[in-house]
BANU-662096 format. One record per residue (C-alpha): residue number from 1; y, z, x; residue in one letter. Coordinates in steps of 0.02 Angstrom, whole numbers. Layout:
# residues N
   seq        y        z        x   type
   NUM        Y        Z        X      A
...
This chain:
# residues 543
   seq        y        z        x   type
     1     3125    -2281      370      X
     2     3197    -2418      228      X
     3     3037    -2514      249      X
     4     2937    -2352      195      X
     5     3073    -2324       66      X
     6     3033    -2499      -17      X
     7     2865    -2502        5      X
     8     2861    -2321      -95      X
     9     2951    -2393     -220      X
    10     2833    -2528     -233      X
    11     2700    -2433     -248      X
    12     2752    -2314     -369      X
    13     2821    -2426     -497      X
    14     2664    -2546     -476      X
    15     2576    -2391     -515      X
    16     2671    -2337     -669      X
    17     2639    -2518     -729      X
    18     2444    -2502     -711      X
    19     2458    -2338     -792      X
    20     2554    -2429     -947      X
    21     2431    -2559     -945      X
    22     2305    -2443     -959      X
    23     2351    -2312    -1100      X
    24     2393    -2477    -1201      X
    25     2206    -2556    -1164      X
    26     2135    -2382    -1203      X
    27     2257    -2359    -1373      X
    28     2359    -2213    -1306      X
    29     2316    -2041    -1245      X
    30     2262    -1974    -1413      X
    31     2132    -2130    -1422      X
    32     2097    -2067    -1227      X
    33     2057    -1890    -1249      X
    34     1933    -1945    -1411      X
    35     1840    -2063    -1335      X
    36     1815    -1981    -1178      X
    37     1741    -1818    -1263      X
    38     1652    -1947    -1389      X
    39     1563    -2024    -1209      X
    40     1477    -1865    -1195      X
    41     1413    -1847    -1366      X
    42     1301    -1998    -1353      X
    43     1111    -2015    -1407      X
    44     1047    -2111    -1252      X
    45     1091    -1947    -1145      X
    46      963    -1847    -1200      X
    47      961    -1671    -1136      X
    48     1043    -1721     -956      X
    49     1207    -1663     -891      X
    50     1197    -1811     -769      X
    51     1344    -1928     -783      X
    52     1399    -1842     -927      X
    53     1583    -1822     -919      X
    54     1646    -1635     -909      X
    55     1673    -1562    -1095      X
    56     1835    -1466    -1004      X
    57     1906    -1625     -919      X
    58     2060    -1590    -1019      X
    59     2086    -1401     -959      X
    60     2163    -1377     -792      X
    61     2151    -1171     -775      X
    62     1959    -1125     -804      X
    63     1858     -989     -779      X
    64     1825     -891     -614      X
    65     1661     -955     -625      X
    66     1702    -1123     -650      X
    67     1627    -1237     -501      X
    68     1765    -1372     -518      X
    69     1922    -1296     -533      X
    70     1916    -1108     -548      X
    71     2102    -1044     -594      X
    72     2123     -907     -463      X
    73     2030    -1015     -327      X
    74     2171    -1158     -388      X
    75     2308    -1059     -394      X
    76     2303     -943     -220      X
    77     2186    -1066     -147      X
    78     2244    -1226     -154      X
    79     2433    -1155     -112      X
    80     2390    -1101       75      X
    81     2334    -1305       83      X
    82     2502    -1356       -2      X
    83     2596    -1256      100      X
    84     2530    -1354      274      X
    85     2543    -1524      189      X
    86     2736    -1469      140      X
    87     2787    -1369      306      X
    88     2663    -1410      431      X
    89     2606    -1604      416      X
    90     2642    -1725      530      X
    91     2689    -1857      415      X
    92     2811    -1743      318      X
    93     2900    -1657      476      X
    94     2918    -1800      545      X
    95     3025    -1895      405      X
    96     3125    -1720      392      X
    97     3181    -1737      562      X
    98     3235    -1894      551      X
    99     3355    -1837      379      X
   100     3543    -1855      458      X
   101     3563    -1661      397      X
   102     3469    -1537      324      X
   103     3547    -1572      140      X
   104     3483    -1755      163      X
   105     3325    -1681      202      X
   106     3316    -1548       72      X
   107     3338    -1676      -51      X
   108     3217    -1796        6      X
   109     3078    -1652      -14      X
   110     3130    -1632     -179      X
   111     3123    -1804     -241      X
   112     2952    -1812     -131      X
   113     2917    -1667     -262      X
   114     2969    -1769     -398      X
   115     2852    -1918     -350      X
   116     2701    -1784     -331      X
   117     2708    -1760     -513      X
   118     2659    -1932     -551      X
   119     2520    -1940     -502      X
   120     2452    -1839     -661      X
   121     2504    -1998     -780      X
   122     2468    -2140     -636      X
   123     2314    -2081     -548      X
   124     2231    -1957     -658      X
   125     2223    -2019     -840      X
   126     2206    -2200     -765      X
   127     2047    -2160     -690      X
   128     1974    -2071     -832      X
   129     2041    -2222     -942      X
   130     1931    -2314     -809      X
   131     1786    -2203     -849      X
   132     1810    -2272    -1038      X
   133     1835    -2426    -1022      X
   134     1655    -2464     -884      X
   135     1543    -2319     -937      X
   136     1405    -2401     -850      X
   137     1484    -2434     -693      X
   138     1598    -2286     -647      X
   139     1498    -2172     -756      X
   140     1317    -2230     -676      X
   141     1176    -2119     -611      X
   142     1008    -2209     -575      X
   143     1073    -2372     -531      X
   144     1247    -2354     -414      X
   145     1174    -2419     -261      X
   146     1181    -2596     -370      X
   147     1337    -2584     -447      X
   148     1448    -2516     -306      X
   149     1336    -2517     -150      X
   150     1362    -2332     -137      X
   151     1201    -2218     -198      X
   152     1279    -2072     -221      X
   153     1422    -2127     -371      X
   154     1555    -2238     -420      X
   155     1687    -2125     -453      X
   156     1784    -2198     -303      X
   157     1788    -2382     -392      X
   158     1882    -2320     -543      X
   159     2057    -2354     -506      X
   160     2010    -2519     -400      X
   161     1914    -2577     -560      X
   162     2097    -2555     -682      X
   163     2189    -2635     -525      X
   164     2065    -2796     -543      X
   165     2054    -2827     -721      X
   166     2221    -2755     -810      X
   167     2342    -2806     -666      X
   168     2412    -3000     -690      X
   169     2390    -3099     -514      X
   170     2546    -3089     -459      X
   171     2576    -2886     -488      X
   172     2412    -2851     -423      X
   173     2446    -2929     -256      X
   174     2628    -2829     -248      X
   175     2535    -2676     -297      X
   176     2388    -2706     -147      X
   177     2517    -2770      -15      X
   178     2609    -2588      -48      X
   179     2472    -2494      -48      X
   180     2415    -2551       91      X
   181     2572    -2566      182      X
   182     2597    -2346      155      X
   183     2442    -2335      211      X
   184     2470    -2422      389      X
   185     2620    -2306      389      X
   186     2508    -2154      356      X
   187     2394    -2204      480      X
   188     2546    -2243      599      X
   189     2628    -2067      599      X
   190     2455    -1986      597      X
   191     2408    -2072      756      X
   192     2562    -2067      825      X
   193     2555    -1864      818      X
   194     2377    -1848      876      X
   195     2418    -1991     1035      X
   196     2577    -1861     1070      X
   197     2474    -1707     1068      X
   198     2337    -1763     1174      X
   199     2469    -1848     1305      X
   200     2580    -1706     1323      X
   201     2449    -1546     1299      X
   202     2298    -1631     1370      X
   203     2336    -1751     1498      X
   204     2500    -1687     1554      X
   205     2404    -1543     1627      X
   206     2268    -1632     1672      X
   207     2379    -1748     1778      X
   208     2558    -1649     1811      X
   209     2620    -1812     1925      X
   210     2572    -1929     1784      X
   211     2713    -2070     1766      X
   212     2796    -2122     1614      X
   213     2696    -2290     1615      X
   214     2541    -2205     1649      X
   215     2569    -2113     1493      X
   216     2619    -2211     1382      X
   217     2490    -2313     1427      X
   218     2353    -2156     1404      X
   219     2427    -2128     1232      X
   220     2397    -2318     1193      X
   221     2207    -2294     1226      X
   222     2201    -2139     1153      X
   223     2246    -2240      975      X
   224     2146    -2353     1001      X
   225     2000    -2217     1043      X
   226     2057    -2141      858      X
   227     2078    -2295      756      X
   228     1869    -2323      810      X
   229     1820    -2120      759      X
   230     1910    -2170      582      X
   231     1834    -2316      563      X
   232     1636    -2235      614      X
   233     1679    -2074      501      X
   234     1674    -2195      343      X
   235     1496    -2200      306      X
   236     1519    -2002      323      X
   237     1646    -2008      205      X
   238     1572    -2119       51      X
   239     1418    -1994       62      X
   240     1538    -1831       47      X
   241     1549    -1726      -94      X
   242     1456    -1840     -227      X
   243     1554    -1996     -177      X
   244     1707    -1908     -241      X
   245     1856    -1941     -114      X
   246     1975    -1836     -183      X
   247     1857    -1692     -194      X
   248     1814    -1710        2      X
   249     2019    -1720       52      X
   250     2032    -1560      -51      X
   251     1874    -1479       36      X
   252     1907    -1532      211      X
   253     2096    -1449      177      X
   254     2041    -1295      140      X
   255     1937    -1270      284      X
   256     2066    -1322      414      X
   257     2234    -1276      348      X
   258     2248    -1093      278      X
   259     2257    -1042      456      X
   260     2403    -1154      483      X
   261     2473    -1111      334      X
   262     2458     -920      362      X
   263     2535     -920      531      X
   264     2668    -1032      483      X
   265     2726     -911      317      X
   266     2707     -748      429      X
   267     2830     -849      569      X
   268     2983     -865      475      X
   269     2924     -711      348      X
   270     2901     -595      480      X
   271     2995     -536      631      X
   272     2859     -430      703      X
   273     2742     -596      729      X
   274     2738     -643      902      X
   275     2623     -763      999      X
   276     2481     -690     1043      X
   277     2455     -625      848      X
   278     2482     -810      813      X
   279     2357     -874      932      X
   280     2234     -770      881      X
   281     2241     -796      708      X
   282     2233     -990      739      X
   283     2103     -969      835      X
   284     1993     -862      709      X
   285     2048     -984      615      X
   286     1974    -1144      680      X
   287     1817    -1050      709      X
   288     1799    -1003      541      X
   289     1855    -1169      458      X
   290     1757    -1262      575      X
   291     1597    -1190      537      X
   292     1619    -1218      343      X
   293     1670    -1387      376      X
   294     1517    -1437      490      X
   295     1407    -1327      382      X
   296     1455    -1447      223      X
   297     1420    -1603      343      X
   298     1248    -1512      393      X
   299     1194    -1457      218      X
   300     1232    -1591      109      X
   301     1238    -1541     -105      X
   302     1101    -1578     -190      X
   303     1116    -1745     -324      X
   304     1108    -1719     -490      X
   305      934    -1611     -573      X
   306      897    -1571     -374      X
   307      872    -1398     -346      X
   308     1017    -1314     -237      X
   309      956    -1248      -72      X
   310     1098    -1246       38      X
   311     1155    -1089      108      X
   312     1269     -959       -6      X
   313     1412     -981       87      X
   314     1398    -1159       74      X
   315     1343    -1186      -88      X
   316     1395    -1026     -189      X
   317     1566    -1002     -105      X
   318     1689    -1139     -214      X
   319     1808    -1221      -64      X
   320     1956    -1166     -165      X
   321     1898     -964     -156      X
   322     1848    -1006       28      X
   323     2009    -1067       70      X
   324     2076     -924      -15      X
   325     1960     -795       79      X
   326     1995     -894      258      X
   327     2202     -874      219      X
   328     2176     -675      193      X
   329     2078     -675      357      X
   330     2183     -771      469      X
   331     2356     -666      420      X
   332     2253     -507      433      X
   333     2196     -557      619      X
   334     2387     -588      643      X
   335     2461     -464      606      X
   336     2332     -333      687      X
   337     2364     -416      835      X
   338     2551     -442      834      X
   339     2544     -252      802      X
   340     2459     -196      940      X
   341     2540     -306     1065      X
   342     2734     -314     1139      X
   343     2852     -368      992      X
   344     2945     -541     1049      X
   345     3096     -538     1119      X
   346     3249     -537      999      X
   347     3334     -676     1085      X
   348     3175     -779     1000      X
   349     3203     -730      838      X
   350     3384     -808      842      X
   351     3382     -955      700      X
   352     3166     -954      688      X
   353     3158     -859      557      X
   354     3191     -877      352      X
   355     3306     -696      396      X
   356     3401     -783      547      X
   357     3417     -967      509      X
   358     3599     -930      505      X
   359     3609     -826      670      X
   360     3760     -890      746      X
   361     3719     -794      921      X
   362     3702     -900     1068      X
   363     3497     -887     1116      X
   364     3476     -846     1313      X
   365     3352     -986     1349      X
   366     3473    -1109     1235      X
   367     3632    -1054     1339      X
   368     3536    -1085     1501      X
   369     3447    -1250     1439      X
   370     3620    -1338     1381      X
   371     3706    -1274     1530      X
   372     3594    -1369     1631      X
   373     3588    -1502     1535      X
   374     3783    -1525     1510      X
   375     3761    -1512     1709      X
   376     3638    -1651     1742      X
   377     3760    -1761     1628      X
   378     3907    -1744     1729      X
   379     3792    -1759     1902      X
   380     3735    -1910     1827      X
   381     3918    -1975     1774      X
   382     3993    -1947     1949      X
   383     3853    -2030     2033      X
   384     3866    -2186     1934      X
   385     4054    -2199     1991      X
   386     4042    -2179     2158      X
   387     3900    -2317     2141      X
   388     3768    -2194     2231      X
   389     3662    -2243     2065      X
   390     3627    -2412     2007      X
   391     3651    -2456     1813      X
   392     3501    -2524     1763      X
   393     3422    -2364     1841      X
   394     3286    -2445     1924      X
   395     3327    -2358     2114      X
   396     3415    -2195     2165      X
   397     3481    -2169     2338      X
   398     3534    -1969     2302      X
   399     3407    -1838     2315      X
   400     3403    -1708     2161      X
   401     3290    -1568     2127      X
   402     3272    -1609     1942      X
   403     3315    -1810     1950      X
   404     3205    -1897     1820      X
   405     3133    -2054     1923      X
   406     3082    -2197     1815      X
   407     2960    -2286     1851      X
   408     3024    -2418     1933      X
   409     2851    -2538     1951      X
   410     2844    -2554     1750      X
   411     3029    -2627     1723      X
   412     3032    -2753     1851      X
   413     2995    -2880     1712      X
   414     3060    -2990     1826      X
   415     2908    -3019     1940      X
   416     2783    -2998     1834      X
   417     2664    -3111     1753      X
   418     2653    -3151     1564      X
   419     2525    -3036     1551      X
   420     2595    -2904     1633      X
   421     2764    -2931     1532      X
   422     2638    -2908     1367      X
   423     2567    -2744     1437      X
   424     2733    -2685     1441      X
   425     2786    -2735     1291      X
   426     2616    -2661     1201      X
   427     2648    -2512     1283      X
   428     2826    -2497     1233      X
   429     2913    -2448     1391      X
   430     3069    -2468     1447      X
   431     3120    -2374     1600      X
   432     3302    -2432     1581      X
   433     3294    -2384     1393      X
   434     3221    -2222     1441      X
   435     3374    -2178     1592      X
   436     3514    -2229     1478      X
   437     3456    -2093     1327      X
   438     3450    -1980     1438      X
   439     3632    -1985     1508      X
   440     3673    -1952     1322      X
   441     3792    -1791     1311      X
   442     3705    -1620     1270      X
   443     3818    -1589     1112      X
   444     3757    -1732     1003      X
   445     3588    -1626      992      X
   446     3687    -1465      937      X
   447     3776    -1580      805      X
   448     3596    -1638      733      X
   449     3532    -1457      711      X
   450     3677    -1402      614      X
   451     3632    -1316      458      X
   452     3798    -1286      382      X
   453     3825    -1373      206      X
   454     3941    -1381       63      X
   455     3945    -1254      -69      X
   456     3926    -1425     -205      X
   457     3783    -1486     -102      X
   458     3687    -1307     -100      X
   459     3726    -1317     -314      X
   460     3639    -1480     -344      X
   461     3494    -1450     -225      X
   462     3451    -1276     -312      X
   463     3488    -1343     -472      X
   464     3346    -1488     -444      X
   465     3241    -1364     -359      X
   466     3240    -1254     -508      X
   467     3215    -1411     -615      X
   468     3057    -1467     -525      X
   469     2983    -1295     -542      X
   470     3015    -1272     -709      X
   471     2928    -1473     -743      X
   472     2774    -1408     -640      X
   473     2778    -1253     -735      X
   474     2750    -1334     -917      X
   475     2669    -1467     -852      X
   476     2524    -1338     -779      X
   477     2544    -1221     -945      X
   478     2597    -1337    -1085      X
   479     2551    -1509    -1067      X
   480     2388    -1505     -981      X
   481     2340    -1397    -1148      X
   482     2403    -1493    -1269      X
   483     2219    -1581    -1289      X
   484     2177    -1436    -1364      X
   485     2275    -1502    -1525      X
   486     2159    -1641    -1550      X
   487     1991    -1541    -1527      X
   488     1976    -1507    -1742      X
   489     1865    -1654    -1791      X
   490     1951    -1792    -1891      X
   491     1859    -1801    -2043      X
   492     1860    -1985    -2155      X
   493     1817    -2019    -2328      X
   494     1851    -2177    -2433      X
   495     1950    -2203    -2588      X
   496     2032    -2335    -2676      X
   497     2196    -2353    -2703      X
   498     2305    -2516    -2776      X
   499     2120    -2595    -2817      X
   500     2058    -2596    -2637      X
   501     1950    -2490    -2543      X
   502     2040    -2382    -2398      X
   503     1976    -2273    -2254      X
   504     2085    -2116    -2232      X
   505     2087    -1982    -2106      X
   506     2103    -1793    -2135      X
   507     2176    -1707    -1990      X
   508     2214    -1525    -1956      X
   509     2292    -1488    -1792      X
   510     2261    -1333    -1718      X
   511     2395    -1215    -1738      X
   512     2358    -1064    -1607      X
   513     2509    -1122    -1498      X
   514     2638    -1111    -1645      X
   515     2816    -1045    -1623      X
   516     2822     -906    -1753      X
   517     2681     -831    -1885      X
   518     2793     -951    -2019      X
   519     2751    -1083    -1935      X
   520     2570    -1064    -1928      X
   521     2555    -1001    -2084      X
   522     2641    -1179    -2149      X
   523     2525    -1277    -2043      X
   524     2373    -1169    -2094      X
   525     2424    -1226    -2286      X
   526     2463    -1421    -2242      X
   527     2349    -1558    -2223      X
   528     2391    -1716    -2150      X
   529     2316    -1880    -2231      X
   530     2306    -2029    -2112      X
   531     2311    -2212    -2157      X
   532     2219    -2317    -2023      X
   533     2207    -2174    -1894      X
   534     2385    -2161    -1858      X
   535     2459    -1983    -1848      X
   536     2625    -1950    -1734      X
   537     2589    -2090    -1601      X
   538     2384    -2059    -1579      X
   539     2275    -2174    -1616      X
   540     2113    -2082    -1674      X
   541     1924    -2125    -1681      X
   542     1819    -2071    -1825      X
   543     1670    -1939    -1803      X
């Protein structure tokens, strides 16, 4: 857990350092929005839209229609896929339960909410300054397949290109070794998850005598098994979506987790939910999602000036308003369901829901699960003193209905041979290890699942909360906009003044977001003169 912490701190300040080294190379993000739009006004593109950069790069809520970014596909389509990636992800649940208490891990998801809102200024803009800066590479159309070795774009080289040639030596290797370093730990916990799902759901029934050695040593293989699908399902990848990476993540989200994201809101919203509505609803789900997402694999779109023949719902149906559609679906098929079969039990709704979490009732299956655990401990304590159980837990001599017998064959390190000891070791088990955590008392759990917390630490966690809404708030309304200030054309004329010849710049900014009618009546009645294109901290290009 420190060693992620470090390497995201790596990351992210090598990242804000590229993204400074960037806006300076480009002359700031007034010089950035002007040349970008000015990319699209040249001669040599005739009357083709391909490569030409998007005339509403700069607007982030767009029309219906739009096929990029339509605002109500963005807005109640893209939340079902934030809501997994926030609640339901592996990687995040995971570092939650391993906060020491749920403050600790309430803040961490905040400040995990903080770092989400960089990526605007250190992913975004960078790789349009990118598209400024090599035109002809990351911009390309006829000739990619040179340039990048990928035919279908080189929109994926853009932020490798500013890592390369604006990053000093030293920096750029601090800013690789992170990067890659958070991804190994990406990959880690994803592999991990999928190696314990296939172990315990698959294999577990498949074999119900299975040892501990025999699986840990199936989940082993099964890595391996996924580290090889990753590495084939590249090619797939580079040919996805245009060569857009980012676009694909976003597409392949919205076909697989709306139904997660559904289920999981209607959970803890919802009392009446139970587990046949849930399963259901998954499973509609996965059928659904899983047909969009082969279909896109199936019916590739169409490169630029080709004529779209893919299916409607493929190629009319934007992922966003898809994902949308396929969240309605999957809570409708839930809650029919739920309705017309037996409501859970209430014991079951003790502390699972968002209207129980402070239940202090005692849940019948809890009561009857630390019982027997509290029981086992004390078994196990009394059998150690009489000597009926050896230490190391590598024999037992007592007979129990529910004894836990390790396996005895993979901790007798002693007689094994070097290679053997490395098997063990790969497969990281300890039979010994395994005994002693479980003679741990049953109360230290109870103490980890506490949710009680101080009234200061509830203040400062809603008080960031409602600070990191009301950031992504005007940074959605207000400064994703503020382009629009710089769309009047600057206007140049010469004169002379002290005896030389001069170049000003007449400026009018646009005055449609102004605080009061006196203040756009001023600004209707002022004109700005520029000397050498400065005005307020933009640099400005001439028309």
């Amino acid at each position: 857990m420190y060693v992620e912490t470090l390497q995201c701190f790596m990351m992210v300040g090598s990242a804000i350092l590229l993204a400074i080294f960037s806006f300076i190379e480009v002359g700031g993000y007034g010089s950035l929005v002007t040349k970008y739009k000015a990319l699209g006004d040249r001669e040599d593109w005739g009357n083709s839209s391909c490569g030409r950069p998007n005339p509403k790069a700069f607007t982030m809520l767009r029309g219906p229609s739009d096929p990029d970014y339509p605002w109500p596909g963005f807005l109640f389509g893209q939340s079902p896929a934030s809501v997994w990636y926030w609640a339901a992800d592996q990687m995040m649940v995971q570092r939650a339960l391993a906060a020491k208490n749920l403050s600790h891990a309430q803040g961490a998801t905040i400040f995990a909410g903080v770092l989400k809102v960089l990526p605007l200024f250190v992913i975004v803009f960078p790789g349009m300054i990118s598209r400024v800066l090599y035109p002809e590479v990351v911009g390309c159309v006829d000739d990619c397949l040179a340039r990048c070795g990928n035919a279908d774009g080189c929109s994926n080289t853009a932020y490798p290109m500013l890592v390369m040639n604006l990053m000093p030596n030293g920096l750029r290797g601090v800013m690789l070794a992170g990067m890659l370093a958070a991804l190994m730990s990406d990959l880690a916990s994803v592999f991990n998850s999928s190696s314990t799902l296939f172990t315990l759901d698959i294999w577990r029934r498949m074999r119900p005598l299975a040892t501990n050695a025999e699986v840990m040593i199936v989940g082993r293989i099964f890595v391996i098994v996924m580290v090889v699908v990753a590495v084939l399902w590249v090619p797939i990848v580079s040919g996805t979506q245009g060569a857009q990476l980012y676009i694909y993540i976003q597409s392949v989200a919205a076909d697989l987790a709306p139904p997660i994201a559904a289920v999981y809101l209607l959970a803890i919203l919802w009392r009446r939910t139970n587990e046949q509505g849930a399963f259901s609803g998954l499973l509609v789900g996965a059928v659904l999602g899983g047909g969009r997402l082969i279909s896109d694999f199936i019916y590739r779109a169409p490169k630029c000036g080709e004529t779209d023949n893919r299916p409607w719902f493929v190629g009319r149906v934007q992922y966003m308003y898809f994902a949308l559609a396929l969240f309605v679906i999957v809570a409708m098929t839930t809650i029919v369901v739920s309705l017309l079969t037996k409501p859970p039990e209430q014991f079951r709704l003790v502390r699972t829901t968002f209207w129980t979490r402070f239940d202090s009732a005692v849940r019948s299956d809890e009561e009857t699960s630390v019982s027997t655990a509290a029981l086992k401990y004390e078994e196990t304590v009394e059998l150690q003193e009489i000597g009926e159980v050896r230490p190391d837990g590598r024999r037992f001599s007592v007979e129990k209905e529910d004894a836990v017998i390790p396996d005895s064959q993979c901790d007798n390190s002693g007689g094994m041979s070097s290679f053997g000891r490395i098997c063990v070791w790969f497969c990281g088990f300890n039979a010994s290890t395994a005994f002693e955590q479980g003679q741990k008392s049953p109360e230290r759990p109870a103490e980890l699942a506490s949710l009680e917390q101080t009234a200061f630490e509830r203040r400062v966690l809603t008080a960031a909360l409602v600070a990191i809404l009301a950031l992504a708030y005007y940074l959605l309304t207000d400064l994703l906009v503020c382009s629009s200030k710089l769309n009047h054309p600057v206007r140049m004329r010469s004169v002379k003044h002290g005896g030389k010849k001069q170049t000003r710049y007449r400026y009018k900014r646009n005055t449609t977001n102004a605080k009061s009618k006196a203040m756009k009546k001023k600004k209707e009645n002022q004109t700005n003169w520029l000397t050498n294109a400065a005005f307020t901290g933009y640099r400005l290009t001439p028309e």
